[in-house]
C-alpha positions in Angstrom: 5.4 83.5 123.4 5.4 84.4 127.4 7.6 86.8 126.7 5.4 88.5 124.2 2.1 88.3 126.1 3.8 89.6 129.1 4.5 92.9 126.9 1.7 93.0 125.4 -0.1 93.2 129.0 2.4 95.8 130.5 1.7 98.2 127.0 -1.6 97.2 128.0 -1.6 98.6 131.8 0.5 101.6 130.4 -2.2 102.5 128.0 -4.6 102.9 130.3 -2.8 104.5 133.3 -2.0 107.2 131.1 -5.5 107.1 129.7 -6.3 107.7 133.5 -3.7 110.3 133.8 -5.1 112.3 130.6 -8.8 112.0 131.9 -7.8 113.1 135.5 -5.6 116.5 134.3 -8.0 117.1 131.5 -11.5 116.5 133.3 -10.2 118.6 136.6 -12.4 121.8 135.4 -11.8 124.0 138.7 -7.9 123.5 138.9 -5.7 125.4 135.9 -3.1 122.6 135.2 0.1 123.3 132.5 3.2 122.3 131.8 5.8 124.0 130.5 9.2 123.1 129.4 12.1 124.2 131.0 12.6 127.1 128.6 9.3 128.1 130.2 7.5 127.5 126.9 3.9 125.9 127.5 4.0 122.4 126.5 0.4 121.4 127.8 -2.9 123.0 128.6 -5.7 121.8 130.3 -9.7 122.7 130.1 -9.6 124.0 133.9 -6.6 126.1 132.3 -9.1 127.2 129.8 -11.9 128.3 131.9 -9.9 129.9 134.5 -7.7 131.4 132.3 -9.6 132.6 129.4 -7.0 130.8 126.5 -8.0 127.7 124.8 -5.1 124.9 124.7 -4.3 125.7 121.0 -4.3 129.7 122.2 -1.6 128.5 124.9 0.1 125.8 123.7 3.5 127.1 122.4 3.4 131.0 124.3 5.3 131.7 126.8 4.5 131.1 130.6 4.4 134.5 131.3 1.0 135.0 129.4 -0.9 134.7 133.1 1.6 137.2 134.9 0.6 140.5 135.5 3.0 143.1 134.2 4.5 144.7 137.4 5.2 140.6 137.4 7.2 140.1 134.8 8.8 143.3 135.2 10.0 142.4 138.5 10.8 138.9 137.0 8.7 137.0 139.3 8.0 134.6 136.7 12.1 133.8 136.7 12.4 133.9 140.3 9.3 131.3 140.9 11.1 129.0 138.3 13.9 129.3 140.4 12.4 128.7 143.9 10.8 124.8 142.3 13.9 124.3 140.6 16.0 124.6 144.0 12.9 123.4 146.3 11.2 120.9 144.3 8.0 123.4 144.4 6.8 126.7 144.3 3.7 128.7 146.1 2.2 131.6 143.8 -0.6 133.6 145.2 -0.9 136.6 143.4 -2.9 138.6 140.9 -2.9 136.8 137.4 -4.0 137.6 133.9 -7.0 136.4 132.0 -7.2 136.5 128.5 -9.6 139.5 128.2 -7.2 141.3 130.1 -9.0 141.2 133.3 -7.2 140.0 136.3 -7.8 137.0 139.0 -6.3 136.1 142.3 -4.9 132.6 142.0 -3.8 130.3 144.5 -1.2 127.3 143.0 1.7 126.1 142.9 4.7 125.2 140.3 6.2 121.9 140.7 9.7 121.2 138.9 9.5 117.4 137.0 12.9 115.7 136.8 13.2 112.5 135.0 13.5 109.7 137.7 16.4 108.2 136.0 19.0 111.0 135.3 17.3 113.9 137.3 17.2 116.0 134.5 15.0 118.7 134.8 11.7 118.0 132.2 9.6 120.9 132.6 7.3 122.5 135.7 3.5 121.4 136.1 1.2 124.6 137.5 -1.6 123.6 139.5 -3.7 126.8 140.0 -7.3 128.0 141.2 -9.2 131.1 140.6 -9.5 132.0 143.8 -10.4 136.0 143.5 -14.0 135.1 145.4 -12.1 134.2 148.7 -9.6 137.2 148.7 -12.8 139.3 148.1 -13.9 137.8 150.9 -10.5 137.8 152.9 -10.6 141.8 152.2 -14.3 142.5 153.5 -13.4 140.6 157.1 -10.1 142.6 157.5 -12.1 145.9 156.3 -14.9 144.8 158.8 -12.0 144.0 161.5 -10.2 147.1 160.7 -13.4 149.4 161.6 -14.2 147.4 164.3 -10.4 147.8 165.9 -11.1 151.6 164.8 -14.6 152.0 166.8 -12.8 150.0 169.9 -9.9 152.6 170.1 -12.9 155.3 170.0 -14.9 154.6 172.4 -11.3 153.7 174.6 -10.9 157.0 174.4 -14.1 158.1 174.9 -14.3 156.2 178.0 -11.0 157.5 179.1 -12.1 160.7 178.8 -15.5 160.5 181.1 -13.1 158.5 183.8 -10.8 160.9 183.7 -13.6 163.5 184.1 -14.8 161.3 186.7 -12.1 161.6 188.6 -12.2 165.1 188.7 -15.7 165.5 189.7 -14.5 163.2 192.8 -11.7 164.5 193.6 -13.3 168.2 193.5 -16.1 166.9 195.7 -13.5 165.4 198.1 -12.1 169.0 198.2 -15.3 170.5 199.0 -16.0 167.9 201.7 -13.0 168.8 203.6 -13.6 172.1 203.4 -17.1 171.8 204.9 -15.7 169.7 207.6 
């Protein structure tokens, strides 16, 4: 009888750290978070997947991975290659231009994690954890535009400046002829 309670607490403490786990990955609303399997096949969607994204879980569920990457992306078979890069290095950066659902494109910053069964180390899928983050590489491209004419202006008037010196110069140098001629 022990032996039965024991399990029955354990299923117990099982149920409710996955409980945990679905209400964590489900209720995180500003990260994207999917899984798909190793044949790149989405597996698992999440609401912040949904928002960010544009599809809803049963939209998702089932596609391929490739549904956020931009053409030129899968063309160049970045999708692959990221696979790749977790598989060999347990994870993988992606910041890049991504597709939304309505077709319009977002610049998200995440990251692909490869999940290998503890036990025999097969390979069970990759987890994406994404966020939209267009807003800041907006932002990122107004202060370089902003640096950029400012470098621009400081070359100007370095030249500018180099100019009247050099014209300076001149004037003294003339004036220090003139001088030793009157003398």
């Amino acid at each position: 009888a022990g032996g039965l309670l024991a399990l029955a607490t354990c299923e117990k403490a099982l149920r409710q750290s996955e409980e945990r786990s679905r209400l964590l990955v489900q209720g995180a609303r500003d990260y994207a978070i999917f899984m798909v399997a190793p044949s790149n096949v989405i597996v698992h969607w999440n609401v912040g997947a949904e928002r960010i994204f544009g599809w809803t879980s049963k939209d998702a569920v089932g596609q391929s991975g490739e549904i956020i990457f931009t053409a030129q992306d899968r063309q160049r078979r970045v999708v692959k290659k990221e696979l790749e890069i977790a598989l060999r290095d347990v994870q993988a950066a992606d910041r890049r231009w991504h597709l939304r659902k309505d077709g319009s494109r977002i610049w998200v910053d995440g990251v692909m994690h490869c999940l290998k069964d503890e036990n025999t180390g097969l390979v069970r899928g990759f987890a994406k954890v994404a966020r939209d983050a267009t807003e800041l590489w907006r932002q990122q491209e107004v202060q370089a535009h902003a640096r950029d004419q400012l470098e621009q202006r400081v070359l100007e008037r370095t030249a500018d400046l180099m100019a009247t010196n050099n014209e300076l110069e001149r004037t003294i140098a003339q004036r220090e002829e003139l001088e030793r001629e009157l003398l």
